[in-house]
Every structure is written in structure tokens, then in C-alpha cells.
PADREN-92871 format. One record per atom (N, C-alpha, C): y negated, x negated, z. Coordinates in nm, 2 decimals, m for minus. Atoms other than C-alpha are relative to their C-alpha. Example, Ala and Ser with C-alpha at 12.3 -4.5 7.8 and 13.67 -1.06 7.14 Angstrom:
! PADREN-92871
<rec <0.12,m0.09,0.00>> <rec <0.45,m1.23,0.78>> <rec <m0.12,m0.09,0.00>> <rec <0.11,0.09,0.00>> <rec <0.11,m1.37,0.71>> <rec <m0.11,0.08,0.08>> 
//
This chain:
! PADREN-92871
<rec <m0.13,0.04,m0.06>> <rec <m3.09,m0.06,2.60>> <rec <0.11,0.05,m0.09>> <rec <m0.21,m0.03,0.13>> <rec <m2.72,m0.05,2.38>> <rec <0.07,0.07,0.11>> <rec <m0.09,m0.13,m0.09>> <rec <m2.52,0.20,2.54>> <rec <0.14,m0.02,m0.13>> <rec <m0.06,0.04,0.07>> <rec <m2.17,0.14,2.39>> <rec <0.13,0.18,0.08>> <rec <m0.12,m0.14,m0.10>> <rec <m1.91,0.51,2.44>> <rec <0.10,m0.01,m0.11>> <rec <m0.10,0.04,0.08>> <rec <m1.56,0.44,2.32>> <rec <0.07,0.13,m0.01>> <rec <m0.06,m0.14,0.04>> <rec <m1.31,0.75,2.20>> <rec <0.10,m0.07,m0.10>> <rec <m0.12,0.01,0.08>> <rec <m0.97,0.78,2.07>> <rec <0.09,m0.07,0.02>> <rec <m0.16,0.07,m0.10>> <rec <m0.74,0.63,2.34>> <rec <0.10,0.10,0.01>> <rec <m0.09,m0.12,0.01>> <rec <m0.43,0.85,2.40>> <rec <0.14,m0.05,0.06>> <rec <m0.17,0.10,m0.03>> <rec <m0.02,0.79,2.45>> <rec <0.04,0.05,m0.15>> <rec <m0.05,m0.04,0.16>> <rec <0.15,0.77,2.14>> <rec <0.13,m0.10,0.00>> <rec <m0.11,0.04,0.02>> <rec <0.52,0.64,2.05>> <rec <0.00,m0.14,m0.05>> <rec <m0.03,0.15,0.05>> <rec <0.63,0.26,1.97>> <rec <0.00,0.04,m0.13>> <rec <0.02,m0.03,0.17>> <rec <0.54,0.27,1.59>> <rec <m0.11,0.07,m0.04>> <rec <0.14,m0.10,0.01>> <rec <0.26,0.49,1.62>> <rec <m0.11,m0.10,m0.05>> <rec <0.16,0.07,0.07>> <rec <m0.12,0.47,1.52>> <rec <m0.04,0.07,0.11>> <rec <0.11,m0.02,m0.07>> <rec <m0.40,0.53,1.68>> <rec <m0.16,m0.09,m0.03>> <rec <0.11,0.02,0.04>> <rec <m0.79,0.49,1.60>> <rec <m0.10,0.01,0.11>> <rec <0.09,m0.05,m0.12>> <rec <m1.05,0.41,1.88>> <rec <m0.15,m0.01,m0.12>> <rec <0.14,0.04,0.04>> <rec <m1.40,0.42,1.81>> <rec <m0.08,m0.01,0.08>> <rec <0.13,0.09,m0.09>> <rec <m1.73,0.28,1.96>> <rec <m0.16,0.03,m0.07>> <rec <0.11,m0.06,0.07>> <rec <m2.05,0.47,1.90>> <rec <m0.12,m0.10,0.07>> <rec <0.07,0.06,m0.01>> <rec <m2.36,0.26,1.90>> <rec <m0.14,0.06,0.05>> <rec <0.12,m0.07,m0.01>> <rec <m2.66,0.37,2.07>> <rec <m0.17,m0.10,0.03>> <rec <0.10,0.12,m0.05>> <rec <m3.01,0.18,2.12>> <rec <m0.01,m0.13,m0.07>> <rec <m0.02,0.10,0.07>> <rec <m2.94,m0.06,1.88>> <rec <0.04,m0.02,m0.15>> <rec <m0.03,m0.03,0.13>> <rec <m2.82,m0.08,1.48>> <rec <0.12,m0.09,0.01>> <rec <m0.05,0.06,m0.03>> <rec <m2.52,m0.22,1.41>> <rec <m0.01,m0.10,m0.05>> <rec <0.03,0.09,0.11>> <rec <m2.62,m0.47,1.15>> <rec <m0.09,m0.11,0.08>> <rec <0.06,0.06,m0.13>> <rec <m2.80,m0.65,1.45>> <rec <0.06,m0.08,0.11>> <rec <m0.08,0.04,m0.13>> <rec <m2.54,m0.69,1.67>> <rec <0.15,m0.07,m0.03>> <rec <m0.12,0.03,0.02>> <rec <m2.20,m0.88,1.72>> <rec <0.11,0.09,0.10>> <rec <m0.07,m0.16,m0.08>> <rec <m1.94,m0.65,1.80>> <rec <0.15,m0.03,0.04>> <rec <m0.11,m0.03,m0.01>> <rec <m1.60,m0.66,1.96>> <rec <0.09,0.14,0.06>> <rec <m0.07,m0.12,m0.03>> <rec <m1.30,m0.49,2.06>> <rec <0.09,m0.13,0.14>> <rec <m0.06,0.04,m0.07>> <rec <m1.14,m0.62,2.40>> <rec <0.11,0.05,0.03>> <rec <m0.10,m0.08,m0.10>> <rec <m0.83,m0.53,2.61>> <rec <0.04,m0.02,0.13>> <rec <m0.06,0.06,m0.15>> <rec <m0.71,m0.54,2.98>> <rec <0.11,0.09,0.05>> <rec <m0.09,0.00,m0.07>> <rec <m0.44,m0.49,3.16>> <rec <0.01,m0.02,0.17>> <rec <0.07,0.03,m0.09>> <rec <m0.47,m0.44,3.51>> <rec <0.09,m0.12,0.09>> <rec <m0.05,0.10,m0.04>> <rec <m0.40,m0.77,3.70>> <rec <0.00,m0.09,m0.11>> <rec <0.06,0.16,0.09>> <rec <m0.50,m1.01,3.42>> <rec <m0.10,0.06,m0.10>> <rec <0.10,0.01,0.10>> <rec <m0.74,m1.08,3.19>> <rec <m0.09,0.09,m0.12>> <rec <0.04,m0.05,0.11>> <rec <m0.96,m0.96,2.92>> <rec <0.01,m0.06,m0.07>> <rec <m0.04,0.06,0.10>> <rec <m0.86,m1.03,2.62>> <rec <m0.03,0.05,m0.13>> <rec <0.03,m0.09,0.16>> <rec <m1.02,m1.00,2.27>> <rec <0.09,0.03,m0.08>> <rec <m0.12,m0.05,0.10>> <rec <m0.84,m0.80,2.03>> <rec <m0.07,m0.04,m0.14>> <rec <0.07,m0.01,0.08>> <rec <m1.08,m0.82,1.75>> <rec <m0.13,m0.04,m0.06>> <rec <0.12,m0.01,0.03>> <rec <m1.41,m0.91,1.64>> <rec <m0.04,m0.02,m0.15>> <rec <0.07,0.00,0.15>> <rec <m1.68,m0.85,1.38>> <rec <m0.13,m0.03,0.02>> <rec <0.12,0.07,0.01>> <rec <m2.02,m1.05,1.29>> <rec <m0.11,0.12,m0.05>> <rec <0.11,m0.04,0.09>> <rec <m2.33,m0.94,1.18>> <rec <0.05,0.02,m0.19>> <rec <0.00,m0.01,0.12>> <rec <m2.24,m1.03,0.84>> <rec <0.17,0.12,m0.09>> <rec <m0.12,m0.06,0.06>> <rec <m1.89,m0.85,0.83>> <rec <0.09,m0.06,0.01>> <rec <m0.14,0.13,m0.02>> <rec <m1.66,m1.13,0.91>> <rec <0.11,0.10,0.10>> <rec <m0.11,0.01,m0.12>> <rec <m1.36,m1.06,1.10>> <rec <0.08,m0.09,0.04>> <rec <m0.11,0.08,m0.05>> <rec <m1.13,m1.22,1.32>> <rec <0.10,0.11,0.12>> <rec <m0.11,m0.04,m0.05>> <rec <m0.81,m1.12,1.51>> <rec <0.07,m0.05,0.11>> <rec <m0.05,0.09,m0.10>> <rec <m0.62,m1.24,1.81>> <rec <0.13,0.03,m0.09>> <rec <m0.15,0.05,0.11>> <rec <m0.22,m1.40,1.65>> <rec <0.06,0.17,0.09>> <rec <m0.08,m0.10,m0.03>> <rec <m0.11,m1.06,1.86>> <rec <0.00,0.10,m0.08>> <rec <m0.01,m0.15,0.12>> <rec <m0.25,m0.80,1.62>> <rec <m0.02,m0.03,m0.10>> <rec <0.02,0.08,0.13>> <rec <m0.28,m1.01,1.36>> <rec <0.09,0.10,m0.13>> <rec <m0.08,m0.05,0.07>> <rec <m0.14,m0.77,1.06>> <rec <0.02,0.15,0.04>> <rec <m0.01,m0.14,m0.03>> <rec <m0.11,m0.44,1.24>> <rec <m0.15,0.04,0.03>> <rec <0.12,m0.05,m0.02>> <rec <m0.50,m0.41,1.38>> <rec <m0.10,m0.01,m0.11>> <rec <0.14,0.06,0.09>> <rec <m0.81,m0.39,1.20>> <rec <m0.12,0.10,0.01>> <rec <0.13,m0.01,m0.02>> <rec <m1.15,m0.37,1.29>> <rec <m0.09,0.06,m0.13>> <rec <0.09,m0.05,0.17>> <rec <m1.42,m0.19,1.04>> <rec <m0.15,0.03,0.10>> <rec <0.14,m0.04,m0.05>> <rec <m1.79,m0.08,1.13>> <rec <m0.05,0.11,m0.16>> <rec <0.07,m0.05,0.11>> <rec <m1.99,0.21,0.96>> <rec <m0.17,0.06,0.07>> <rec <0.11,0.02,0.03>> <rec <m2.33,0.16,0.91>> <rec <m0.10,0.13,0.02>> <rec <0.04,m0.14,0.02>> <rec <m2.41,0.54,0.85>> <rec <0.03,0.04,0.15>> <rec <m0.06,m0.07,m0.17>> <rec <m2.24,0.65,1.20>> <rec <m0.03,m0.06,0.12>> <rec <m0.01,0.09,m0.12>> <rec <m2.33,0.36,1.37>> <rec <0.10,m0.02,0.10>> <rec <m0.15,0.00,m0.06>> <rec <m1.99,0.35,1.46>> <rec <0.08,m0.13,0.00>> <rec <m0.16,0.06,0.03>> <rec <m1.71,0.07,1.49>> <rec <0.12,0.03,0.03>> <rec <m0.16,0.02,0.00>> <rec <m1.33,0.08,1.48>> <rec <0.08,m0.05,0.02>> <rec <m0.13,0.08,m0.05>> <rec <m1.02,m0.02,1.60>> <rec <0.11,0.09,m0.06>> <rec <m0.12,m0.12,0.09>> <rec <m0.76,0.12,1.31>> <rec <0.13,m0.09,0.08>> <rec <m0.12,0.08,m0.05>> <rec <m0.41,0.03,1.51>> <rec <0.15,0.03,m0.05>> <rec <m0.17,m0.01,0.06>> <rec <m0.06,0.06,1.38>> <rec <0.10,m0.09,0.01>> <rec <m0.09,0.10,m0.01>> <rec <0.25,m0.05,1.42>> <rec <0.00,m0.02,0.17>> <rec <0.00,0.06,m0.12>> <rec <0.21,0.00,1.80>> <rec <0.15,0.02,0.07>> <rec <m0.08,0.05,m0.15>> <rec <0.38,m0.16,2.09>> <rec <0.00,0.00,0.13>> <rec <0.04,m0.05,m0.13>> <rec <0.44,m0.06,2.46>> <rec <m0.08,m0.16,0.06>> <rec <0.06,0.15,m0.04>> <rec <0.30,m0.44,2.50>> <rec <m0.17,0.06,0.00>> <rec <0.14,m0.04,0.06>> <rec <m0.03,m0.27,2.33>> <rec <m0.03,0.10,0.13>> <rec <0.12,m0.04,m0.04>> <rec <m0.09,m0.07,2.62>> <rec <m0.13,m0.04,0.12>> <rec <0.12,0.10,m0.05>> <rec <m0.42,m0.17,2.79>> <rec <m0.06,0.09,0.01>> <rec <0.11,m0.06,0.03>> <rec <m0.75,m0.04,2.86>> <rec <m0.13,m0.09,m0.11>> <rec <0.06,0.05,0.07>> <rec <m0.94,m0.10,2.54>> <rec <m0.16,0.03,0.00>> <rec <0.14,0.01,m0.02>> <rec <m1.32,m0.19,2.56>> <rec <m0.09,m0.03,m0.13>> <rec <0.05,0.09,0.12>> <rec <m1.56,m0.22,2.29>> <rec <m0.11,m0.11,0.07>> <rec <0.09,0.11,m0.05>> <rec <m1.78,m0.50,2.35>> <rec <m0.10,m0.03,m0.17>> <rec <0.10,0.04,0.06>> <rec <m2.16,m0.59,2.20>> <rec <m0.10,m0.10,0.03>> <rec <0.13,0.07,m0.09>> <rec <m2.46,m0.82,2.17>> <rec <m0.06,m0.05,m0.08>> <rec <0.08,0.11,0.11>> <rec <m2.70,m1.08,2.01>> <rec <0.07,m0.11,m0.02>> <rec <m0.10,0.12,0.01>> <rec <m2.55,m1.37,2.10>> <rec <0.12,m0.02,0.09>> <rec <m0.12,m0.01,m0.07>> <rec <m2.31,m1.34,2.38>> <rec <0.05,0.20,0.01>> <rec <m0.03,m0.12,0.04>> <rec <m2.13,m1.00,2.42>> <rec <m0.04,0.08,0.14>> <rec <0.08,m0.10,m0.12>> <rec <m2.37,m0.80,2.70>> <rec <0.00,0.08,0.02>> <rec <m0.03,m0.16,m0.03>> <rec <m2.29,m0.46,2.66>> <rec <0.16,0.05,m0.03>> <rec <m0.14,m0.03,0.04>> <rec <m1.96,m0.30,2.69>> <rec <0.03,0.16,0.03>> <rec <m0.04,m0.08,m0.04>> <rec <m1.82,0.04,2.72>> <rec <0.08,0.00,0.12>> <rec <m0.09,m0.06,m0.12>> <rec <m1.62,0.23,2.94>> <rec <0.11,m0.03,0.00>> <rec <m0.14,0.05,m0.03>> <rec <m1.28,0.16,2.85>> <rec <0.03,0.12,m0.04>> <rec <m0.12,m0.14,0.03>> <rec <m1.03,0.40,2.69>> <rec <0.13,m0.03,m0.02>> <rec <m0.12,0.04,m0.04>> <rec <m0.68,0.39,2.77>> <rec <0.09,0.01,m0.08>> <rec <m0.07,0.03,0.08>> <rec <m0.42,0.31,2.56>> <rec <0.16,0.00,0.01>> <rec <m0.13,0.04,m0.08>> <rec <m0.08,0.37,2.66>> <rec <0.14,0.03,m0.13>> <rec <m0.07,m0.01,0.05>> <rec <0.22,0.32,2.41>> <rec <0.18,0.01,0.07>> <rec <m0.09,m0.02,0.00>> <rec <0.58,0.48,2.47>> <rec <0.12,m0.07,m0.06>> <rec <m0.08,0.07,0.13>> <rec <0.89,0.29,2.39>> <rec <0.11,0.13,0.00>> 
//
């Protein structure tokens, strides 16, 4: 079973950084397709992020330029490197996994930006 535990939510200032990560368990990452979600409560989930098997990425037009996704192999880890944040950015951020659709997800780590 993929067990997915996310880390390195926090509050941090308009302009700030912040780095979540998404430890991979039960599974390799080289295997799996991986995202990074977000919610807000009273609407939607909404992808922030994603990365393929092969290393591709893609972005949603909102963090297009400030976010960026990475994965490491050795840690079985992925990433969400964020900068340049906005009190718009805060959410509870999810990592999301799978084969073909995205089946496993963490817990959610909260995100809250100060303006």
C-alpha cells in the first residue's frame, strides 16, 4: 500500500518561501505519477503541480514561474519549492499519487501566507 506524509507547511510573509515535501512509502517513485494539490475550504481541489514517471512537469497558469516541483530518487521524496508567495497561496496543500489515476494522497499540510 503507498502511504504518502507531507511536511513543511507553516505561515510565512507575502514574498516568502517555503518547501513542502511528500515522503513516499510502499512504492518507488520512478513508478508512480505524482502531484501536488491544493484546497481551500469551500471549493475545490486544485492541482498545483505535477510530475510523470519520466520527469516531465507541468504547472497550473497560477504558479506558473514561482513554484516548482522536483522528486529525489535517493529519498524517495518529492517537492513543492514555493516562492514568491501570496496570501491567495494559502490552502491546504496535498501531495497526490498513482499508476494511472492519482489514488493515494496525503494528509494535507497547511499553508498559510501573511499579507
Amino acid at each position: 500500500q503507498v502511504q504518502l506524509v507531507e511536511s513543511g507547511g507553516g505561515l510565512v510573509q507575502a514574498g516568502g518561501s517555503l518547501r513542502l515535501s511528500c515522503t513516499v512509502s510502499g512504492s518507488t517513485l520512478r513508478t508512480l505519477r505524482m502531484a501536488w494539490y491544493r484546497q481551500v475550504p469551500g471549493k475545490t481541489r486544485d492541482m498545483v503541480a505535477g510530475i510523470t514517471r519520466s520527469g516531465s512537469t507541468n504547472y497550473a497558469d497560477f504558479v506558473k514561474g514561482r513554484f516548482t516541483i522536483s522528486r529525489d530518487g535517493a529519498n524517495n521524496t518529492m517537492y513543492l519549492q514555493m516562492n514568491s508567495l501570496r496570501p491567495e497561496d494559502t490552502a491546504v496543500y496535498y501531495c497526490a499519487a498513482g499508476y494511472i489515476s492519482y489514488n493515494f494522497w496525503g494528509q494535507g499540510t497547511q499553508v498559510t501566507v501573511s499579507s
